[in-house]
N, C-alpha and C positions, 0 to 999 in steps of 0.2 A: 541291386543292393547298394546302398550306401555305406561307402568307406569312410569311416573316421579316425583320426589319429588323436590320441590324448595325450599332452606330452606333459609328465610327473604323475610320479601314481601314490600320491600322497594323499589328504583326505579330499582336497577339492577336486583332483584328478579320478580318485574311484568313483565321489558321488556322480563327476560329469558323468563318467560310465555308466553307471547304476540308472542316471536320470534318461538317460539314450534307449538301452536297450528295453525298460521298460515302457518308454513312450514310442517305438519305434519299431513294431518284430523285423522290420526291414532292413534296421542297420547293424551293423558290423565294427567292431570296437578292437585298435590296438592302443595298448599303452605302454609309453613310451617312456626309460627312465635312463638315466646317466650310470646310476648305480645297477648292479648286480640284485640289489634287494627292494622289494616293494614298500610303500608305506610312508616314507617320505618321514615327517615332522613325529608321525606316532612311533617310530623306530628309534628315530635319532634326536628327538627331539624332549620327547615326555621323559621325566625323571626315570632310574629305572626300579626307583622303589614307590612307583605309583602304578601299583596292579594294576587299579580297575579298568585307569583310564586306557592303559596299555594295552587291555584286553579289546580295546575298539580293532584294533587287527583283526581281530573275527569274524566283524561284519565286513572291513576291505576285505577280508581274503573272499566271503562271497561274493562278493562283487567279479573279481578277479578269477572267480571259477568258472562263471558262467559262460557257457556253450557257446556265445556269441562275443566274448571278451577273451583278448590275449594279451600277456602279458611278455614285455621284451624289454628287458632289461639290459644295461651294459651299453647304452643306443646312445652317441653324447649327439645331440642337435644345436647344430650353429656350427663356431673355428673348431676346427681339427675333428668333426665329425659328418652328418648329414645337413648340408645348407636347409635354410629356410624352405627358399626357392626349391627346392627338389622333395621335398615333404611333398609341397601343398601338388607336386605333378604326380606323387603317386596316392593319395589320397583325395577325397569329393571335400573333405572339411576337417580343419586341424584346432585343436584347442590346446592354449598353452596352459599352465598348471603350474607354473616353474616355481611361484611362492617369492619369497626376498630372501636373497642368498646371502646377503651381507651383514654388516652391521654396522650401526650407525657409532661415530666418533664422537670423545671429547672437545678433539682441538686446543688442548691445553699441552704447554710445554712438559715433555716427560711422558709423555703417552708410548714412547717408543722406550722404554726402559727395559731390561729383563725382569722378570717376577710381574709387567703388567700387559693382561690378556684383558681382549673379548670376553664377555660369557659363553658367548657364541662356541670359541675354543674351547672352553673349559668342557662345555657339556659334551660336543661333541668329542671330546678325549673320553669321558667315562659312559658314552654312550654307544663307543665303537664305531663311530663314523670310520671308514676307510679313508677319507682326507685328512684325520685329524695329525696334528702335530706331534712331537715326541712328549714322551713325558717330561715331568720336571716341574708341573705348576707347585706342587704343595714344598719341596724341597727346601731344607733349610729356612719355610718359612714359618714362624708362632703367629700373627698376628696379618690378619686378615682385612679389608677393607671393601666391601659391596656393593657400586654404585649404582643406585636403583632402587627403587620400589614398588616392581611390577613381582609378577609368578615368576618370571626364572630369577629374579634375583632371589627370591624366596626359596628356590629349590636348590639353587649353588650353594647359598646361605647356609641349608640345612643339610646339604652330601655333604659339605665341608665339618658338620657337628654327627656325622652319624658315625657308629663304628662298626667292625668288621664283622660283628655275629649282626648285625641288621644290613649290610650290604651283601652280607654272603649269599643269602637266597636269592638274591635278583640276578639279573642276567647281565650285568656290569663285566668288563672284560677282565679278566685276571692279575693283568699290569696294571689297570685304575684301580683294581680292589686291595691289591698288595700296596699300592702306594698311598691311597687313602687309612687305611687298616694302619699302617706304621707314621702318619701324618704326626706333626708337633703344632699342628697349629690350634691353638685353644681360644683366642679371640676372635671375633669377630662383626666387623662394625659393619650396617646395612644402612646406607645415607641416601637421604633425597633432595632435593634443595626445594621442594617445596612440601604443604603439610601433609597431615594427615589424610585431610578427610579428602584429595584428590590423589591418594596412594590408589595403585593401579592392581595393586594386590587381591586377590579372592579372599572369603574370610575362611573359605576352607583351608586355603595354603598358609596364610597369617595364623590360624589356629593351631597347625600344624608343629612351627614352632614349637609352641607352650609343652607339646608332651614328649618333645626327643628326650632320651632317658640322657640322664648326668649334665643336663645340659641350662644352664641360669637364663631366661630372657628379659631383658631390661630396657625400658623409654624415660626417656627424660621430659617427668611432667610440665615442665617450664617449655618446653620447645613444642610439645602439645598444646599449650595454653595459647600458641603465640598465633593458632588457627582460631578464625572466631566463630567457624562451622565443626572444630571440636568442641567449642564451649557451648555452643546452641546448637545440637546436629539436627534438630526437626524439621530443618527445612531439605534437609539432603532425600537423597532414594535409601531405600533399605537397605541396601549392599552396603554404601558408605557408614549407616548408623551402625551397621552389624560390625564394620574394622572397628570404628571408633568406641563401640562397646568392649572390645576384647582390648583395644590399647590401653582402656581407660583402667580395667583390670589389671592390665600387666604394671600401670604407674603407680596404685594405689595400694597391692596387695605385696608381702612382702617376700622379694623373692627367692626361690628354694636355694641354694646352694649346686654347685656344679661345675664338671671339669671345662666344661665349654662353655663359654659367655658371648653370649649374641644379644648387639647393643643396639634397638634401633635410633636411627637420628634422621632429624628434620632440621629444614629449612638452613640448610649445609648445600652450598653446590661447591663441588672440585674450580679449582683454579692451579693448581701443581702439581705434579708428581715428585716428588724430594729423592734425589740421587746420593747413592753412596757408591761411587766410582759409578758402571755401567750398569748399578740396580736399582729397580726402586726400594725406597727404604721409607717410605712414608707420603701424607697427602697433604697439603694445604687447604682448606676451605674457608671460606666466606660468609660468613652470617647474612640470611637473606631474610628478609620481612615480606609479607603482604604488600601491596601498595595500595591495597580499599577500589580498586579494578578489576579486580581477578588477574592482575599479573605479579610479580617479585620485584622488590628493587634489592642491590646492595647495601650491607651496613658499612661497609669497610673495616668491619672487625672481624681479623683472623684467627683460626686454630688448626693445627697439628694433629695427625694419628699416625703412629709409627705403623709400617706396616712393610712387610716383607714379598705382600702379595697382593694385588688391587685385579679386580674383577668390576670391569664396565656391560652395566646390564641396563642399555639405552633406548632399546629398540630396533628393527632392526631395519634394510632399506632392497630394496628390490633392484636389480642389476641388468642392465639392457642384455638383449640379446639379438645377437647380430645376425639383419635383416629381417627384424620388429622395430615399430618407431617406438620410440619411447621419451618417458615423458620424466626429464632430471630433476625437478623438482618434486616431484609426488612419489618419483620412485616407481612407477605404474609404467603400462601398456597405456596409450591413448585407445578408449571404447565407447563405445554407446553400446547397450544393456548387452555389456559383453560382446560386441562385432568390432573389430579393432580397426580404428578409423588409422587412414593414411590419407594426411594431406586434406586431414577435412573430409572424407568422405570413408563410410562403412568399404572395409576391403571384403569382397565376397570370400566366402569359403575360409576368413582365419576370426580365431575366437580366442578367450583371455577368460579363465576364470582361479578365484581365491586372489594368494594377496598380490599377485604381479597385475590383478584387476583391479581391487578395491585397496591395496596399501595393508601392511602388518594389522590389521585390528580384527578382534571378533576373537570367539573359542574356536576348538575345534567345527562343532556345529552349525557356526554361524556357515562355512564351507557349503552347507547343501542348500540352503534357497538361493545362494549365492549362485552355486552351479546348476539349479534347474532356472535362472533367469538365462544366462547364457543357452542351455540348452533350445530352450523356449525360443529365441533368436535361429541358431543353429535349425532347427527342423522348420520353424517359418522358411527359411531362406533353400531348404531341403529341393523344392522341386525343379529350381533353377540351377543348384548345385549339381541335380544329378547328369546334368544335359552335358556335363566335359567328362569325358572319357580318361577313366583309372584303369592300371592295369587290377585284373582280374586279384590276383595276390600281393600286394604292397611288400610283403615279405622277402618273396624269391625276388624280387628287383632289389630289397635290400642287398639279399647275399650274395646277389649277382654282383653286384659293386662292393664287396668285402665285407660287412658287418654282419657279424656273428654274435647276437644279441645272447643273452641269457634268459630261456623260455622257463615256464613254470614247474618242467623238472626238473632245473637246474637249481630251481630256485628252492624246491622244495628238497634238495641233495645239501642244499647247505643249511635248512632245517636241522637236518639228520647229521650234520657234521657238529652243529653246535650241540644239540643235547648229545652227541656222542665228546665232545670236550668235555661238557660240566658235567659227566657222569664220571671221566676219568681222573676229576677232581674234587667228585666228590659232594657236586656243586648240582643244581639243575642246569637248565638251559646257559651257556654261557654263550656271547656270540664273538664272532670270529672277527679279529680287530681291524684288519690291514686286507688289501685290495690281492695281495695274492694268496694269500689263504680262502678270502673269498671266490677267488675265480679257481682254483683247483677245486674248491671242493663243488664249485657249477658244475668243473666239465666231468666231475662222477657221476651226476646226472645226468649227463648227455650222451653219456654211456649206455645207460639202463637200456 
């Protein structure tokens, strides 16, 4: 049989699964996650008042059920967990899966302010990441600033305008809901430094906006006009026509009144964060133009937005891991069609797939052709793989050497802890915020 180790069981990490054991009845699938909980980006990542998409958990959890698939959770690989080097001796073929864990920076003076976060933070605070930071983003702040014009700056944009009878049914942690639910902050401004019609946004998420109840959305026709593919979009793809049809609505039509004001702006890039003793208290920016290139130049004309709270929504950048080479510019694994080259040449038996392969881009789906190329590699290389001798179980060798993973009834014990929360509140599902509530309520399951 062939052993393979999956390491994230996020969406690129289930489809690798998915694409294995289907193309292989011969192989054997663990996957391998830092955290206690499966699912990676679709947990902590998707809004959590975006059902549908959320509901994709349902096909990883197939994945994840499957007779020939195990899930081990709580597994951290690399410092202060299982070496590289020691995977790849108890497994025939290892895939990383690990996504970009970071996020990319301004670099502008004031970035280190209090009141100014990552989105990255942010979401993972209302998302229940068990790393996340303490509360306190919205605190004493009215006035909002959003840097960014992709989907999560759209989704922060709009947790931030929603209120407590539409966050209550989701599975938002209790602390995020109470502190959201009692938030003051009613403005807020979502900036890009370049236009329109290269905004990174969906038009579904973009639409989105228009309908939060109490809530006014506004663009500034002038700083629309100042793209020449808003002014003439028919040369763009559909996606772009379909923003720039809904922006052009929101410029021209006059708009509703409401407690929450979301303002979008273009062609604004940050150059400061503005300090009031050790806070931020507002943004500088830049007026940027076109330059008839497809790139920006500066005007050197400035303006001001007070703001109590700045959220950078940049992108995000993928983080070496130690004893993988990696490649500091891209952010990536060094690979060919997913075999991770070292030194120039394909390393037998290690693989790389999603964005620590290919860099932050794509949806969620872009994930699965992405991982049956890898796979594709992986079983080509299958017959020569199997010729180095694994132990029979990769597991008992783990626990032989102390790691006590978190298996699938552990996993499904903290299911049962979270709907037993939001039941006792009242609430559905709510999940369980912080790393030791999550692992008591694993080891109930390890009970059973």
């Amino acid at each position: 049989m062939l052993h393979v180790a999956v390491v994230g069981s996020g969406p690129s990490g289930c489809y690798t699964a998915q694409s294995l054991v289907q193309r292989d009845p011969g192989v054997l699938v663990d996957v391998l996650d830092r955290l206690p909980c499966p699912y990676g980006l679709v947990r902590y990542g998707v809004a959590p008042d975006h059902e549908k998409i959320k509901s994709l958990q349902n096909s990883l959890r197939t994945v994840l059920e499957d007779e020939r698939v195990r899930f081990l959770g709580g597994v951290q690989v690399g410092p202060r967990g299982v070496p590289v080097a020691r995977l790849r001796e108890l497994y025939h073929a290892v895939v990383y899966c690990v996504g970009a864990a970071t996020d990319r920076r301004l670099g502008i003076p004031g970035e280190e302010l209090l009141g100014s976060w990552s989105a990255t933070e942010f979401v993972s605070w209302y998302s229940a990441h068990p790393d996340a930071v303490a509360d306190g983003f919205v605190l004493g702040a009215r006035t909002a600033v959003v840097i960014g014009v992709g989907n999560v700056a759209v989704d922060v944009t709009r947790m931030l305008a929603r209120g407590a009878a539409e966050l209550s049914p989701t599975d938002m942690p209790q602390s995020a809901l109470a502190s959201l639910a009692s938030s003051q902050v009613s403005r807020i401004h979502m900036v890009g430094r370049r236009g329109p019609s290269v905004a990174r946004f969906t038009t579904k998420e973009l639409r989105e906006l228009g309908t939060l109840p109490d809530t006014q959305v506004t663009v500034n026709p002038v700083e629309l006009e100042m793209d020449p593919d808003y002014v003439d979009p028919s040369a763009l793809p559909a996606a772009q026509r379909r923003n720039i049809e809904v922006l052009r609505g929101w410029a021209t039509a006059p708009a509703p009144s409401g407690r929450h004001r979301i303002r979008l702006r273009f062609f604004l890039r940050p150059v400061e964060l503005l300090a009031d003793g050790d806070r931020v208290c507002g943004v500088r920016l830049e007026r940027t133009r076109p330059d008839g290139r497809g790139g920006l130049v500066g005007t050197g004309r400035y303006e001001e937005i007070e703001a109590q709270l700045v959220l950078r929504s940049v992108g995000y950048r993928g983080v070496a891991l130690d004893g993988l080479p990696f490649d500091p510019q891209r952010g990536t694994v060094p690979h060919v069609a997913g075999r991770v080259v070292r030194e120039g040449v394909a390393a037998p038996g290690e693989y790389v797939a999603g964005w620590i392969k290919r860099g932050p881009t794509g949806v969620i789906g872009t994930n699965r052709p992405c991982a049956k190329e890898t796979v594709t590699s992986l079983l080509e290389d299958a017959p020569a793989l199997l010729h180095r001798a694994v132990p029979a179980d990769p597991l008992a060798a783990l626990r032989a050497e102390g790691v006590r993973p978190v298996e699938w009834s552990g996993w499904q014990a903290i299911e049962r802890a979270e709907a037993e929360l939001g039941a006792s509140l009242g609430r559905g599902v709510v999940k369980l915020p912080d790393w030791e509530s999550l692992l008591t309520a694993a080891q109930g399951g390890a009970r059973d």
